[in-house]
Every structure is written in C-alpha cells, then in structure tokens.
C-alpha positions as CSV (number, residue, x, y, z in Angstrom):
1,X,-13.6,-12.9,4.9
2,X,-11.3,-12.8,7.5
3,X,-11.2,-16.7,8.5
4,X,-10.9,-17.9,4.5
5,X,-7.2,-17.1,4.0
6,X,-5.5,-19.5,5.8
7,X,-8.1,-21.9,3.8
8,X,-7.2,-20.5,0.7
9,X,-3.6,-19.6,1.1
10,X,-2.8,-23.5,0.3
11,X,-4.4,-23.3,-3.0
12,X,-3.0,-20.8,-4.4
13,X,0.5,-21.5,-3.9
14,X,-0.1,-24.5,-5.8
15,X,-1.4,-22.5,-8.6
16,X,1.3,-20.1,-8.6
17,X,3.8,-23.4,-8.2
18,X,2.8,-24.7,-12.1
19,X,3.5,-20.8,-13.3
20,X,7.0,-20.4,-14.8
21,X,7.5,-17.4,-12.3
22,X,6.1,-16.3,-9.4
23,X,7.4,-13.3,-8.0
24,X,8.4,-13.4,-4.3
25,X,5.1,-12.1,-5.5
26,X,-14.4,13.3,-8.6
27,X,-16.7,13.2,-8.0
28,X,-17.6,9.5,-8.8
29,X,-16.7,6.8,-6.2
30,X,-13.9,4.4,-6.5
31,X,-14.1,0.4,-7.1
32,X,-13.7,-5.6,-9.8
33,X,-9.6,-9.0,-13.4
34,X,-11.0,-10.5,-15.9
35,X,-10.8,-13.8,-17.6
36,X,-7.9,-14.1,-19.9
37,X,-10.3,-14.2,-22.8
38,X,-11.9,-10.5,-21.6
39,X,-8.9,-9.0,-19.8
40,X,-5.5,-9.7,-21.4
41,X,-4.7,-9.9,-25.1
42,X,-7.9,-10.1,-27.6
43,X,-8.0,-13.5,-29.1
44,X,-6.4,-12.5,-32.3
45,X,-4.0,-10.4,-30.9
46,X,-0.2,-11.6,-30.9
47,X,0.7,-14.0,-28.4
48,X,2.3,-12.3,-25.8
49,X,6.2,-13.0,-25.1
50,X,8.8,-11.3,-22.8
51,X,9.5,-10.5,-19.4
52,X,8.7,-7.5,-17.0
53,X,9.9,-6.6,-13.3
54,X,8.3,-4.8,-11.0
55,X,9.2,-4.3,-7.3
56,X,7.0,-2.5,-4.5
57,X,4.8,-2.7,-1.8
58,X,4.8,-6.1,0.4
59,X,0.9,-5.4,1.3
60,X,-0.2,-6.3,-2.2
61,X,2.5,-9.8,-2.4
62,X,0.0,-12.4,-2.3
63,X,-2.2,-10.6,-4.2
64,X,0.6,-9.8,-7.0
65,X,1.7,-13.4,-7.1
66,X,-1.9,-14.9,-7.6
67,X,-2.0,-12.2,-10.4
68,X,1.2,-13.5,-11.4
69,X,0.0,-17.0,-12.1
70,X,-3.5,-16.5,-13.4
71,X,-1.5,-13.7,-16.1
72,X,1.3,-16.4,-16.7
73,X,-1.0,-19.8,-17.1
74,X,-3.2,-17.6,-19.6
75,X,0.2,-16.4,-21.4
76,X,3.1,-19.2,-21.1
77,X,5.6,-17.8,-22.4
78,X,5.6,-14.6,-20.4
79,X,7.9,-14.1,-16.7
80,X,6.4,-11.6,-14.1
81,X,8.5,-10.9,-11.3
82,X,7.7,-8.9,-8.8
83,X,10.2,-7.4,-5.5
84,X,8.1,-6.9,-2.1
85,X,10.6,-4.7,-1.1
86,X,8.3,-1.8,0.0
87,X,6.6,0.8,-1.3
88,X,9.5,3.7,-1.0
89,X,11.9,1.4,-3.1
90,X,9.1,0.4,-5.7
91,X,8.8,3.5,-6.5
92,X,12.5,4.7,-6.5
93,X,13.6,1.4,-8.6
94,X,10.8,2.3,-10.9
95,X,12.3,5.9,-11.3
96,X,15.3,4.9,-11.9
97,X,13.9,1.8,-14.8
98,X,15.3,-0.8,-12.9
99,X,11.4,-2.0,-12.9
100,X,8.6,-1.4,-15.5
101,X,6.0,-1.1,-13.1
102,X,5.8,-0.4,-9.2
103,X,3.5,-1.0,-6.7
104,X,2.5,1.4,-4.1
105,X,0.7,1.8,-0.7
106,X,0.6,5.7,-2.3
107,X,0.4,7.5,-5.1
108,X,3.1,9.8,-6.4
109,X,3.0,13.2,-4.5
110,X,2.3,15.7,-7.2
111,X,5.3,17.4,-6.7
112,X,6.9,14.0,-7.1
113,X,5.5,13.9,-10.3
114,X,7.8,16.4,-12.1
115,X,10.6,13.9,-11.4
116,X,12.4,11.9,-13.7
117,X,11.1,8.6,-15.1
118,X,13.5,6.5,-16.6
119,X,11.7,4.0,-18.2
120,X,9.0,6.5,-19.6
121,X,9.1,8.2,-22.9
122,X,10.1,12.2,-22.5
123,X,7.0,13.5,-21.2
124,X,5.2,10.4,-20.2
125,X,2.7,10.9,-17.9
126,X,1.9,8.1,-15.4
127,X,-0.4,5.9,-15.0
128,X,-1.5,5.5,-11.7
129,X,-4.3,2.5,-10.6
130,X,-6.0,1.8,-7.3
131,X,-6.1,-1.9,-8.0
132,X,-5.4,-3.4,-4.5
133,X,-7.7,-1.7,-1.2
134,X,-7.2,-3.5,2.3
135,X,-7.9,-2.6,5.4
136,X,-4.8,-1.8,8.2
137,X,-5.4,-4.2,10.7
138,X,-4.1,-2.8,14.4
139,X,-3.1,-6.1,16.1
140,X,-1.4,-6.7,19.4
141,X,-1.0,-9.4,21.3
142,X,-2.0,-9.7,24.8
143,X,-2.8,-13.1,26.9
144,X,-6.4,-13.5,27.7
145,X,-7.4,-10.3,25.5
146,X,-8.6,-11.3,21.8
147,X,-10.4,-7.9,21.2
148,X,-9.9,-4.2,21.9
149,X,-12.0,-1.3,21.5
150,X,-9.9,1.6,20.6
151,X,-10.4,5.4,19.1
152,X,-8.0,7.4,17.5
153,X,-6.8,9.7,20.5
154,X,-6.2,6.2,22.3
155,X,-4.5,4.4,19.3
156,X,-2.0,7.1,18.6
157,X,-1.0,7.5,22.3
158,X,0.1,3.9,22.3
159,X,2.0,4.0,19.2
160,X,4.4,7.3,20.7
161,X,4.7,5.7,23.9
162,X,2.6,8.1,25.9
163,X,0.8,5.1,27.0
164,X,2.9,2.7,28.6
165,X,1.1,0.4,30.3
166,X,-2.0,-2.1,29.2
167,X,-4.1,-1.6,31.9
168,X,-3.9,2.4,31.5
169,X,-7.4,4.1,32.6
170,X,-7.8,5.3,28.8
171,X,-7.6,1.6,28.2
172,X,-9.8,0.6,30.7
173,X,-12.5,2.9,29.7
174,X,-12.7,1.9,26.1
175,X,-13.2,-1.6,27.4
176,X,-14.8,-2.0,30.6
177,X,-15.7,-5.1,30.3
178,X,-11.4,-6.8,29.5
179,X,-9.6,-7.8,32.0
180,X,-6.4,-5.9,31.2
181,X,-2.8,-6.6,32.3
182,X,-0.5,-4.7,34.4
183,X,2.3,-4.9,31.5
184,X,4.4,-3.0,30.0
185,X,3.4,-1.6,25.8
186,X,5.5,-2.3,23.2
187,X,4.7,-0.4,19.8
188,X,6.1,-2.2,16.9
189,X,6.7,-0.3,13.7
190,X,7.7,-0.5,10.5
191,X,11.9,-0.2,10.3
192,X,11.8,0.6,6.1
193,X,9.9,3.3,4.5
194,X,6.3,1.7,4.4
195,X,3.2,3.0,2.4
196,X,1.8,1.1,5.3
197,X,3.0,3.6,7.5
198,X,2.0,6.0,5.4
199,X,-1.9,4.8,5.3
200,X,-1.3,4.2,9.3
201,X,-0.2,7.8,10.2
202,X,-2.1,9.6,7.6
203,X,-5.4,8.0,9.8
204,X,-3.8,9.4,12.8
205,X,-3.1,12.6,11.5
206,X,-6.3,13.6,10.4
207,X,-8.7,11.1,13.3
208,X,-6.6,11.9,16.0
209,X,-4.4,15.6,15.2
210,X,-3.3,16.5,19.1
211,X,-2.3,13.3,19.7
212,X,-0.4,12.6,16.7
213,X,1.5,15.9,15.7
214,X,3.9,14.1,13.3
215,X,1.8,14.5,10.3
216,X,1.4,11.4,7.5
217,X,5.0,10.0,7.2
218,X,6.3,6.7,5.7
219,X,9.3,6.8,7.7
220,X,8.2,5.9,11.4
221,X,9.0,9.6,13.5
222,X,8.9,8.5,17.1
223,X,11.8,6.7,18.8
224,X,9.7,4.5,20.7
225,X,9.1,1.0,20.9
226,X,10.0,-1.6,18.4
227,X,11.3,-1.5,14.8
228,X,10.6,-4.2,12.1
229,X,11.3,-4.6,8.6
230,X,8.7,-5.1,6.4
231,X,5.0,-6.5,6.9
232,X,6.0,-9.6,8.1
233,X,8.7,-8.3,10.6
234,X,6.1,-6.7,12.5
235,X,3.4,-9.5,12.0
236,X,6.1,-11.9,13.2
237,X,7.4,-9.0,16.3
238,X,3.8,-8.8,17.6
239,X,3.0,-12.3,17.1
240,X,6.5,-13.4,19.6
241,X,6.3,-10.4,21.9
242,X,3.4,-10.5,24.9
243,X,2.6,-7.1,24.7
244,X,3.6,-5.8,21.9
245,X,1.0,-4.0,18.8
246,X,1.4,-2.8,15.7
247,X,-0.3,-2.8,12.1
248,X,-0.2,-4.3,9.6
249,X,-1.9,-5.4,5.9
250,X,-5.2,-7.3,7.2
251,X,-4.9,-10.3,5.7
252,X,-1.3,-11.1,7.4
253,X,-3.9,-10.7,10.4
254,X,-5.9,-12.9,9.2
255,X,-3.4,-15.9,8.5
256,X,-1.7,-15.8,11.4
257,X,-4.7,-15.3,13.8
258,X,-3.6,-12.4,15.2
259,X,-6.3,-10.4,18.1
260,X,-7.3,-7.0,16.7
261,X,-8.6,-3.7,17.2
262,X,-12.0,-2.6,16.6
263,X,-12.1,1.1,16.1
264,X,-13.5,3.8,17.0
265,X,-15.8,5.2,14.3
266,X,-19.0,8.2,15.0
267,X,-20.7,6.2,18.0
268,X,-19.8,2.8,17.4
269,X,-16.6,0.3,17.5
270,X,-15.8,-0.9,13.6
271,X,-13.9,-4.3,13.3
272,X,-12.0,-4.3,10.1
273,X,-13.5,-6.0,7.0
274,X,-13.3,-6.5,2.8
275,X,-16.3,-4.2,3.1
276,X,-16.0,-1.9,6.0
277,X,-12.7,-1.1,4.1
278,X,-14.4,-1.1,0.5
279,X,-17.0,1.5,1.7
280,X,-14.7,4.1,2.7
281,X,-13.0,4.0,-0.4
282,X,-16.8,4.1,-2.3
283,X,-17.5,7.1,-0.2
284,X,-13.8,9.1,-0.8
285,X,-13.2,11.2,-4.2
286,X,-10.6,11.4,-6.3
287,X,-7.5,13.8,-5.8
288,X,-7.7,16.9,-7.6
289,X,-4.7,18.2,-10.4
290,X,-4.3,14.6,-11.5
291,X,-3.8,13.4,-15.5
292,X,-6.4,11.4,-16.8
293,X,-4.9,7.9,-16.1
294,X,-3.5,9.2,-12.3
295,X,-6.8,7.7,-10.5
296,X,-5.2,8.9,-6.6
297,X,-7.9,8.3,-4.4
298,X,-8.2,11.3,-1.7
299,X,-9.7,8.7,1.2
300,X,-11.8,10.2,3.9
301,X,-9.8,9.3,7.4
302,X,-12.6,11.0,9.4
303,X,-15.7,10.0,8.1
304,X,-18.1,9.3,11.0
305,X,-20.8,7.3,8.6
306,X,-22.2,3.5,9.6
307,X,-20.5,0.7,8.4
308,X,-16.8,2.4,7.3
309,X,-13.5,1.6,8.8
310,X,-10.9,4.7,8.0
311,X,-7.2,3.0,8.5
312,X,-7.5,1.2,4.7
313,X,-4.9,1.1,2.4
314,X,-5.4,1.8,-1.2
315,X,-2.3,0.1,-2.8
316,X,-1.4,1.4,-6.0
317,X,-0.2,-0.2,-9.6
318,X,2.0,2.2,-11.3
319,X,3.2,2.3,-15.1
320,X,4.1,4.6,-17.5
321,X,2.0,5.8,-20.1
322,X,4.3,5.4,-22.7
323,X,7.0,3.7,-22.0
324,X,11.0,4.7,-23.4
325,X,12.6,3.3,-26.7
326,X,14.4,1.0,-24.4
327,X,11.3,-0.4,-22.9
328,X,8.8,-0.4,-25.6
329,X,8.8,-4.1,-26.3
330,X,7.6,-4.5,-22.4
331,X,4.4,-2.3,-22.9
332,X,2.2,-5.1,-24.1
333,X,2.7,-6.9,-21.8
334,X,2.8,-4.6,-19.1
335,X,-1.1,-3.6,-20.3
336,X,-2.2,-6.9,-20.8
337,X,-1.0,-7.3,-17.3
338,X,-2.9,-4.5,-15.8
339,X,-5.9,-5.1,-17.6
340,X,-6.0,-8.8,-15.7
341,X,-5.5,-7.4,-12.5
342,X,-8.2,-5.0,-12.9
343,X,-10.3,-8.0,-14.4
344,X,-13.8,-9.5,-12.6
345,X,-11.5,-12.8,-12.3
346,X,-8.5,-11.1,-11.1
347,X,-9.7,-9.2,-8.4
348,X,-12.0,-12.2,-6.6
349,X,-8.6,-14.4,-7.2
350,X,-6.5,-12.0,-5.6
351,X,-9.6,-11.5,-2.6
352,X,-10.0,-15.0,-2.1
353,X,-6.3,-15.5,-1.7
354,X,-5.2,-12.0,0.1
355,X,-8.4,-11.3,1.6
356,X,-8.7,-7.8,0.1
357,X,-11.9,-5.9,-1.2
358,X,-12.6,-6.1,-4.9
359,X,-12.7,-2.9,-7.0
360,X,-16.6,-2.0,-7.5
361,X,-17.8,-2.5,-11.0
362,X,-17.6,1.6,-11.4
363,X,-14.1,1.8,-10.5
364,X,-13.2,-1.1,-13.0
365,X,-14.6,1.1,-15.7
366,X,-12.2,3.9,-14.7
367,X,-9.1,1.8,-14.3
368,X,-9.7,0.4,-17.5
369,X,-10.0,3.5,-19.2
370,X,-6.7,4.8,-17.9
371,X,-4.7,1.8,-19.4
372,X,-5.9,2.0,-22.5
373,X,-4.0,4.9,-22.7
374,X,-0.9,2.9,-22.4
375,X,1.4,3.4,-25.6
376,X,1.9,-0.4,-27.4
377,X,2.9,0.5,-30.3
C-alpha cells in the first residue's frame, strides 16, 4: 500500500479534472463509500442540485477531492469545495457557518461542544464521523540511512531538541546495525494549528510521558527546530533539509519517497501500514458522554499488541444534525455526500488514491446510522 500512490495519484487527478469542482480537495470496534446507486440519493429521490463548502484538515485532501469527483460525476449538477486549510480553521470556519461541513484530524472536545454552531439549527447536535484513518508517518531524511528503529522515549527526545545529534548513543542503540552521521538534528513541525500535531503529541504523551511533558497540543509547544505550514511544508522541509525529521500524513510519505520510522511497539519495531494503522483503531473504543451520531474514537496510544502501529490519525467529517433555516437547502446534499464517503466504493477510491485504511464493514454500519439522523426536510 505504501508504493501504489505515486501509481495511482495520476489517475485520479484525471478523474477529479472531468468533475465541475474539485476542491483544492463502546464497546464495539471502529471501521468501508458506496456506489452512487447504494450510497447517495435513492434512485427516485430528487436529483440533487446546489453547492456546499467545507474547509479542514489537509491530511484527508486527496482523499476529499477523490470523494469530490466520484459524488460530483454521480450528481452533475452539484459543486463540492473543500479548504485544506487545517484542522483548527475547519472547525472554527465551520462554527462560524462560513462552511457546512468540516473536516478534522479531532473531534470536538466535549467542552467545545457547548459552543455555538452557526450553521446548525438551535440545539443541533453534531454529527461527528470517523471516515478518514491514516497512519502518522515519522520521516527524516538522512544520506545513506532509509530506515530507523525508534521508541517513544527516543522519538520525543528528538522532536524537543534534547537530542541533537544523529549519531547520539540512544540512536545508536536502537539501530546497531546504521551507520549514523555525526550531524546535527533538525525537528520540523507543523507552523499552524494541526490535528496532525494533535494525533502526533497525543502518541507521545501517553507512549512516552517523561519525555514529553507537554501534553496532546495542536499548537507545536517547544521552540526547537523547524516550523512548517501545513502537511506539505513539512513533507517539503524534511524532504530539502539533510537532517531534518518530522511527521506527517503517510501517504505524503509515500508519494514522495520519503525514509521512515519504524516504531517501537511491546517487543518489536512496527513500520507504518493501511492495516497496522486500521487495527489500532479496530482495537480502540469509543469516547464516552458522546450523542448518538458523535462517533469520537478514544484510540489506544499504548497498546503493546502484534501487529498495531499507535501514531494513526483518525480524521473526522463533521456536520450538523440539523442544519439552520439559512442552510437547510444544503442538508441533502450534505448527507448524500457523507453517505458516499462512508460508501464500500468511496472508501477503496479514496485508499487507492490517499493510501489510507478503509472503515471496516462494522464501523460503516455505525457511520451510516449517525447520518441518517441528519435533518433534510
């Protein structure tokens, strides 16, 4: 899964080039879009018509804009757009109803939750879908390296500057058998408020708790190193700088070839994978005091079990539930939308393209039942 992107990336652009718009994109376990015939509009439904915004998260962009042209060739005469401008200003344009729908590298906080929605009805609760899960790859860039076994302590040392050089002894004893430079480190982090980030330090926080005493933050804490905007600022920093590591969504990993990190995980050294990345999510419940359609997923970052890798990111879709007078033409379509995305066809499209994990069959059944709570009419 990690090689086909670069393959695939090709052929979806040209898909998403004959759209009309392509954005610039519990206890049980959690989880696969469906054809247009079993996931938007029923066949004798009214044909869809309209536009809807979102903005959000840059992790789920190619994802979002293959959604964006399989929903748009099955509905021609609806516009998706969609605003990678990070998960902290999805959700804040959502709040504010510049955007019917957000999407997020978290869920709202509950306390966030008593805010004010401007494009929800008084009362609205949200709607809140785990529709995107990828793995946080922790690339670097280093000449004559292309792999690195790292734990948690290790990682998080490097990304405050505590480590400084590659060939520190912690280093070395991770990976006896590299031949690692006398160089200097150079963390690269995310500049904007990043779910990313979020995902990145909330592994840290719980794996690795002496060495990382800033808690989960999506606003990088440490004034060390390097600061990038968005996913591809730091793909692109790493990728320039001999040196340099950071993290980022694993398909930009992926496409642009990038050496990672194998971590640290019980007794042995997990690479990151659709799978390894799928599992932990199969294996974590769902967060507690949540309304029916708020499907948060609390993910185990310390699970020591075969086969899991713990820095994933479970990237959010967010709507309302019923949706303001204002914005009550925009539900349809809005639904219809999700329901696509959450689709058997939608998910493999946006996993061949991004190179995420597909929602298991279990969690589709959840995420479906959550929009059809959405308010149409």
């Amino acid at each position: 899964m990690k090689l086909t992107r670069i393959a695939q990336i090709g052929a979806i652009s040209a898909i998403a080039a004959l759209t009309l718009t392509a954005c610039a994109a519990n206890e049980g376990a959690p989880a696969d879009s469906a054809a247009p015939t079993d996931s938007s509009a029923p066949s004798d439904a009214p044909a869809l018509s309209g536009e809807i915004a979102g903005s959000g998260a840059s992790s789920q962009e190619v994802a979002v804009q293959t959604w964006t042209a399989g929903f748009q060739t099955a509905n021609a005469d609806v516009t998706v757009t969609y605003d990678p401008a990070g998960s902290g200003a999805g959700r804040e344009s959502f709040a504010a109803g510049a955007v019917v729908f957000a999407g997020s590298d978290r869920a709202f906080k509950t306390d966030e939750l008593s805010g004010t929605f401007a494009a929800c009805a008084e009362g609205s609760n949200l709607i809140e879908l785990p529709t995107y899960i990828s793995p946080i790859a922790i690339i670097f860039n280093l000449e004559g390296v292309d792999s690195l076994n790292l734990d948690a302590a290790t990682t998080a040392k490097l990304f405050t500057g505590e480590i400084k050089n590659w060939n520190d002894p912690a280093i070395a004893a991770l990976n006896p058998d590299a031949t690692l430079p006398d160089l200097a480190v150079n963390p690269v982090h995310r500049a904007d408020k990043s779910g990313t980030t979020g995902n990145f330090t909330d592994y840290l926080a719980a794996a690795a708790p002496e060495a990382w005493t800033f808690d989960s933050v999506e606003e990088w804490p440490v004034q060390s190193g390097e600061a990038a905007q968005g996913t591809s600022g730091v793909v692109n920093a790493v990728k320039q700088g001999v040196g340099s590591i950071g993290y980022a969504d694993a398909s930009r990993a992926a496409e642009e070839g990038l050496s990672t990190v194998a971590i640290k995980v019980g007794d042995e050294f997990v690479e990151y994978s659709p799978e390894a990345a799928a599992a932990i999510v199969e294996k974590s419940p769902f967060a507690e005091g949540r309304t029916e359609g708020d499907l948060a997923i609390e993910l185990d970052r310390t699970s020591a079990e075969a086969g899991v890798y713990p820095i994933v990111l479970v990237s959010y879709l967010i709507a309302c539930q019923e949706y303001g007078a204002d914005f009550a033409d925009q539900a349809p379509i809005v639904k219809s939308y999700l329901q696509y995305i959450a689709s058997e066809e939608g998910q493999n499209a946006a996993a061949a393209a991004a190179g995420n994990a597909p929602i298991t069959a279990d969690l589709r059944t959840k995420i479906n039942a959550a929009i059809d709570l959405i308010v149409t009419n």
